[in-house]
N, C-alpha and C positions, 0 to 999 in steps of 0.2 A: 982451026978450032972444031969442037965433035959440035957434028949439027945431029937435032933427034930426026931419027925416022918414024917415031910413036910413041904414044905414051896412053899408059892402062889404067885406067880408074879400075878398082874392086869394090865392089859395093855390098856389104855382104844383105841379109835378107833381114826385114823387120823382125819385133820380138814375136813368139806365140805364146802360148799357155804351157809347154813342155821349156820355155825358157824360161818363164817367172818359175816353174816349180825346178828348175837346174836338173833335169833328168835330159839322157842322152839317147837321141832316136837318131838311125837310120834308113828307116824306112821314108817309101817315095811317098805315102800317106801321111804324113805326116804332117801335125795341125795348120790351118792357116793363119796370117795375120791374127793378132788383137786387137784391140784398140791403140795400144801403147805400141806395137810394131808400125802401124801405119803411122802414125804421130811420128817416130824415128826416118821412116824414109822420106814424109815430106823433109821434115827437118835436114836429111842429107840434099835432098833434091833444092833444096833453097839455098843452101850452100854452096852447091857446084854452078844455080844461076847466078848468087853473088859473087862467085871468084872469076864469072866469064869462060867456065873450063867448058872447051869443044868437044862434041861428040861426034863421032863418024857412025860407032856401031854400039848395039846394047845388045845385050845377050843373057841369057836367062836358061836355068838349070829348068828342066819339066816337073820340078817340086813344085806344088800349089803356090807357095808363101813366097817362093823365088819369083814364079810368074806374078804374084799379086803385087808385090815392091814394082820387079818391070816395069809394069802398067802403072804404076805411080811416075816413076820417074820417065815414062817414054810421054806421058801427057805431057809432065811441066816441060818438058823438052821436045815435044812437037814432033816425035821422031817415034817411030816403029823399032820394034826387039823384034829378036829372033832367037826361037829357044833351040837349044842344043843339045842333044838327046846325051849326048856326051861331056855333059857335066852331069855327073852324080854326088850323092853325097858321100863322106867319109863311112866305113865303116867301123862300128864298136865293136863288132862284137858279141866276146860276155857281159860288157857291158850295156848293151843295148836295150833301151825302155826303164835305165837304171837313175833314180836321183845320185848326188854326190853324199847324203848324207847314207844310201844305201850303199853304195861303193866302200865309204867310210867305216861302216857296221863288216862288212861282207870280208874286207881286206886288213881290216884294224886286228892287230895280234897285241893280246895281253904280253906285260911282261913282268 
């Protein structure tokens, strides 16, 4: 039978203020937490205590809001991150610094 040799939690980063407004940034400036973001990673981080799910390593993108989640979930879990210069973010682009309802205006053809 296949025995695991690992397994990857992904956790992605709380919400910011560029998320309640659905605008699309890749910059490494890029807002920190809000309120409702950190409310979302405890809420994961209580979750992977009630499921019992083990951690060996946590890792963390050098984005503010990536680090700020980390350090939420490396407390409830008693364990140290280590950030990774080599996680970046996606890049957009021309869309870059753009909401979806600008996107929508920008690319929306009459017909």
């Amino acid at each position: 039978m296949f025995q695991r040799k690992c397994k990857i939690t992904f956790i992605s980063h709380g919400s910011t203020i560029y998320s309640e407004d659905n605008r699309f940034n890749d910059k490494s400036d890029y807002p920190p937490l809000n309120e409702n973001g950190y409310n979302e990673i405890k809420s994961i981080t209580d979750f992977i205590k009630r499921r019992g799910l083990k951690t060996n390593k946590i890792y963390s993108s050098p984005a503010l809001r990536c680090i700020q989640s980390a350090e939420i979930v490396s407390d409830a879990l008693k364990q140290d991150f280590e950030t990774l210069n080599e996680l970046t973010n996606r890049s957009w682009g021309a869309w870059n610094g753009l909401t979806l309802n600008e996107l929508e205006k920008k690319y929306t053809t009459e017909q």
